[in-house]
C-alpha positions in Angstrom: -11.5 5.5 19.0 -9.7 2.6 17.7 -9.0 2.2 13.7 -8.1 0.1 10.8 -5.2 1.2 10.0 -2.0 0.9 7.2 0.4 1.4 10.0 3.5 0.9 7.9 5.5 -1.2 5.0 8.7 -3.1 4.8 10.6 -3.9 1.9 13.6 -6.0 0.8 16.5 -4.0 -0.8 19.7 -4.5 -2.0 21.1 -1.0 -2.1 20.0 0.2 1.8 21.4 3.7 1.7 20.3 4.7 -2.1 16.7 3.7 -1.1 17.0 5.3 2.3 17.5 8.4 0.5 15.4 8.3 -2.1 12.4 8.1 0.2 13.8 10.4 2.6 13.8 13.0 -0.1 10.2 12.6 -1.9 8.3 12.4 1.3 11.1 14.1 4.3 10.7 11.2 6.2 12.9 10.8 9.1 15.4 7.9 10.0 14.1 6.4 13.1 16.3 4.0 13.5 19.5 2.5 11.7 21.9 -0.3 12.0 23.9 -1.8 8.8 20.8 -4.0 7.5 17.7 -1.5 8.4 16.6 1.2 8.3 13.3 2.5 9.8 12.2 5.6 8.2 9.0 8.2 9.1 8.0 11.1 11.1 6.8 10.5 14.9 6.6 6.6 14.5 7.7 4.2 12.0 6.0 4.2 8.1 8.5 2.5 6.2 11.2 -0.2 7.2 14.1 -0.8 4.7 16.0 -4.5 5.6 18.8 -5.0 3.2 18.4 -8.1 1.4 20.9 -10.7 -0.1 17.7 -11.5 -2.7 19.1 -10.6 -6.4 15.4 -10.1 -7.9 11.9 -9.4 -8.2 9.5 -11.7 -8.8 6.8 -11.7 -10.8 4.1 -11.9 -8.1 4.8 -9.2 -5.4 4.0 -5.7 -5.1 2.4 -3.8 -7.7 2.7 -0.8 -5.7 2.3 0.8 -2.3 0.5 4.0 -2.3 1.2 7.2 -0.1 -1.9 9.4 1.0 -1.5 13.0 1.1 -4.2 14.9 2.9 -5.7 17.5 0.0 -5.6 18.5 -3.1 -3.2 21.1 -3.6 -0.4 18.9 -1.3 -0.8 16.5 -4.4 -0.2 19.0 -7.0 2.8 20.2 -4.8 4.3 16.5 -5.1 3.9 16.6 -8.4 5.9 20.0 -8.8 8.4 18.5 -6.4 9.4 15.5 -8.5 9.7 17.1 -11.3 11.8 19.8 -9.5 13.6 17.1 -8.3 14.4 15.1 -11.8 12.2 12.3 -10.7 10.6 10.6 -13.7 6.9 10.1 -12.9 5.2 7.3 -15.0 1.7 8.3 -15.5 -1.3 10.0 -13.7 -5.1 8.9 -13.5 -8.2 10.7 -12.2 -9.8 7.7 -10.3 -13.1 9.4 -9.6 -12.8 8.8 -5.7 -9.3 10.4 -6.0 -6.3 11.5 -7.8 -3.0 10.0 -8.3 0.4 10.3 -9.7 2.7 6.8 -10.4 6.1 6.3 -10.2 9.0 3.8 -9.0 11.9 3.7 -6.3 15.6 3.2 -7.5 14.9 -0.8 -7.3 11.8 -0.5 -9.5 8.7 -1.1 -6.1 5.8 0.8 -7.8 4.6 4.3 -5.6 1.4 5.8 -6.3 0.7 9.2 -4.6 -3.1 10.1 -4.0 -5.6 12.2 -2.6 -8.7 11.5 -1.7 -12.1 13.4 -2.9 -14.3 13.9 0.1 -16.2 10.7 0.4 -19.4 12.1 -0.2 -18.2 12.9 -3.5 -17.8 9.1 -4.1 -20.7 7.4 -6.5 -21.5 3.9 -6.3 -22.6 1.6 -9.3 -26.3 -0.1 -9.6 -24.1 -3.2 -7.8 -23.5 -0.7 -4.7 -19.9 -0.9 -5.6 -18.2 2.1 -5.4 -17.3 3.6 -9.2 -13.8 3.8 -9.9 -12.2 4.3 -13.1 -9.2 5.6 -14.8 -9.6 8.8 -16.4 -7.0 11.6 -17.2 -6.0 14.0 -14.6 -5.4 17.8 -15.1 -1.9 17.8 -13.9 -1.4 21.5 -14.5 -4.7 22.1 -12.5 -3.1 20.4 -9.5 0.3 22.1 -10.0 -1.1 25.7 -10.1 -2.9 24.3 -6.4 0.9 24.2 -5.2 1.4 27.5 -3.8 -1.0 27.1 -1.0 1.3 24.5 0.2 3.7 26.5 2.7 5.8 23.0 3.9 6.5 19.2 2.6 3.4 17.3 3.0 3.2 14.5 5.5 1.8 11.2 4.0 0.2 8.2 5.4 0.5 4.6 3.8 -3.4 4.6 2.3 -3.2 1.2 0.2 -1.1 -1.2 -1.0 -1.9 -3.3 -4.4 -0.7 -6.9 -4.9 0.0 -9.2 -8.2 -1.3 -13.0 -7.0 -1.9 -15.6 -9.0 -5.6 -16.2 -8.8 -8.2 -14.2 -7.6 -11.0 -16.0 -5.7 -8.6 -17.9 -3.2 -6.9 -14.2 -2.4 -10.7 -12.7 -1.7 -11.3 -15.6 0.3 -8.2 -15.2 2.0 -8.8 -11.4 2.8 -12.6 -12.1 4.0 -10.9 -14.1 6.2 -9.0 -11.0 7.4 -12.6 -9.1 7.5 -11.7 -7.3 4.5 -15.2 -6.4 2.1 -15.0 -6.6 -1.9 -15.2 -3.2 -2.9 -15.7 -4.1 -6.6 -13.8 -5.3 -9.4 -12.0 -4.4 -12.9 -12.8 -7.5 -15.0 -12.1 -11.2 -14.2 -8.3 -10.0 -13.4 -8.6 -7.4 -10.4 -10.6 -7.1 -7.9 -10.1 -4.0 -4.7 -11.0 -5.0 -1.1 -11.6 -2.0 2.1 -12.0 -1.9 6.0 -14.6 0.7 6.9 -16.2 1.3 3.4 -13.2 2.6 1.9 -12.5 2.2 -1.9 -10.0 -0.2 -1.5 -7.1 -0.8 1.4 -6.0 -3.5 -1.3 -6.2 -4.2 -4.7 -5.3 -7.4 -6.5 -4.4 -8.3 -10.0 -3.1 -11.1 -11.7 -1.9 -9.4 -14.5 1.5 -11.2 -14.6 -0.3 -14.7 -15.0 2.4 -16.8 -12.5 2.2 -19.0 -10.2 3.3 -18.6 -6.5 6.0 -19.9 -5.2 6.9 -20.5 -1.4 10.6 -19.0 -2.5 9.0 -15.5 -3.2 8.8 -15.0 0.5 13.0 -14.5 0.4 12.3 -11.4 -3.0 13.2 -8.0 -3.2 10.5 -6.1 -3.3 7.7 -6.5 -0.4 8.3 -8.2 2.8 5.5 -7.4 4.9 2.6 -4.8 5.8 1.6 -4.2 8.9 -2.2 -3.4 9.7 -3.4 -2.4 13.2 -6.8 -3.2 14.2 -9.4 -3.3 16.9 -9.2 -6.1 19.8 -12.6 -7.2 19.1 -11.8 -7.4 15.1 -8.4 -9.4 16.0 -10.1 -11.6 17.9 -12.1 -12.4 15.0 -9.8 -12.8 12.4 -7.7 -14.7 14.4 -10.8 -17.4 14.8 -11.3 -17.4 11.4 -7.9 -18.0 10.3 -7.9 -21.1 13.4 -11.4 -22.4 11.4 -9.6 -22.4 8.0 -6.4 -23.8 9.0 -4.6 -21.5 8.1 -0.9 -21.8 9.1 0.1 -18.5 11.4 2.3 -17.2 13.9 0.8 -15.7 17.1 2.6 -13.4 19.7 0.3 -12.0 22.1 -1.6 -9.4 20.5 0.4 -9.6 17.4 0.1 -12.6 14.4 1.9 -12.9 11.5 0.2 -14.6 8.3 1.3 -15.2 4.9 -1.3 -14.6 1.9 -1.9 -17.5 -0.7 0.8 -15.5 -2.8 3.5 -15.4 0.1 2.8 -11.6 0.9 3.4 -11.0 4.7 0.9 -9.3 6.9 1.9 -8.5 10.5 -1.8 -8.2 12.3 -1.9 -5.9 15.6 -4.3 -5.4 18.2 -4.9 -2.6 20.1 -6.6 -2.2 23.6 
């Protein structure tokens, strides 16, 4: 069956072999392929890509965070017990109703949220048909004493990735555009959008109140995502984006499309 899929991240980094390692020890991913200004890191194909940069900063729009699915419970709580093992500061947790998640940030400050998902039919939606998230407290020494049952490092997929942008209708409009659904919305300020019925594949704030800027394509930080999807479904969004005008490049069954915030998505198809 063909899926929606996360298939993997990129980022911009100045200091290639301290963030190499850093994600090779949370998450035991492999190194895939190396040369002095990548580094392609993950297990059986690639999940993260590390391109050093020459860029000396963040800015203000860019990635909130890119968050890493485990797939149950008690792999969660033994991340937990394995960054604090390790002496990695963790920044906060939340119990989001549809899952459970622990926050942190790489040596170059790009936000990581770890999560697991409740069994979907354990998700409620709201009278809008939206599903309910919210941001509760989580019982982290609950999830820690789950740990044990754990007998190697969990594998994780990329789940989600959350963006700051400037405004928020032109970036839904953007994102329909890519076939993505509004899932629903915290306030005026962020609002989550999903493939499939999922909770959210993306969430976007505008938290940081700036403007974007065509220079934030050369940041640290985020340089692309890659999402894999159905022929049929790239067809689609490929009309869509030729209807709106919207300014891509196209490689057979591959394009390459800036968001109205300069975050890169590179679009496969498969067969």
């Amino acid at each position: 069956m063909n899926m929606i899929t996360l298939e993997s991240l990129t980022l911009n980094v100045q200091d290639l072999e301290k963030v190499s390692s850093f994600y090779q020890d949370i998450f035991k991913l492999n190194v895939l392929q190396k040369s002095l200004d990548r580094n392609v890191l993950g297990y059986d194909k690639p999940l993260l890509t590390l391109k050093k940069s020459n860029a000396t900063k963040h800015t203000q729009l860019g990635l909130y965070h890119a968050a890493w699915r485990v797939a149950t419970e008690s792999e969660l709580g033994w991340m937990i017990l394995h960054l604090h093992q390790a002496h990695i500061p963790m920044e906060g947790f939340a119990d989001h109703l549809v899952s459970k998640a622990v926050y942190l940030s790489d040596p170059e400050g790009n936000g990581i949220e770890i999560y697991w998902d409740r069994p979907k039919i354990a998700w409620k939606k709201d009278p809008d048909y939206q599903w309910t998230m919210v941001t509760e407290p989580l019982d982290v020494n609950a999830l820690i004493d789950l740990a044990p049952q754990v007998h190697s490092h969990p594998r994780v997929v990329l789940g989600h990735v959350h963006f700051y942008v400037d405004q928020l209708p032109n970036h839904e409009h953007f994102y329909q555009l890519l076939k993505m659904d509004k899932m629903f919305a915290f306030g005026p300020m962020a609002s989550f959008m999903a493939y499939d019925n999922y909770h959210h594949h993306l969430g976007l704030n505008t938290w940081n109140r700036q403007k974007a800027n065509s220079e934030d394509r050369q940041r640290l930080g985020l340089a692309s995502v890659h999402l894999q999807v159905p022929m049929e479904l790239f067809l689609s969004i490929l009309d869509e984006l030729k209807k709106e005008n919207y300014l891509y490049e196209l490689h057979k069954n591959h394009l390459s499309v800036f968001d109205p915030s300069h975050h890169l998505w590179e679009i496969s198809a498969t067969e």
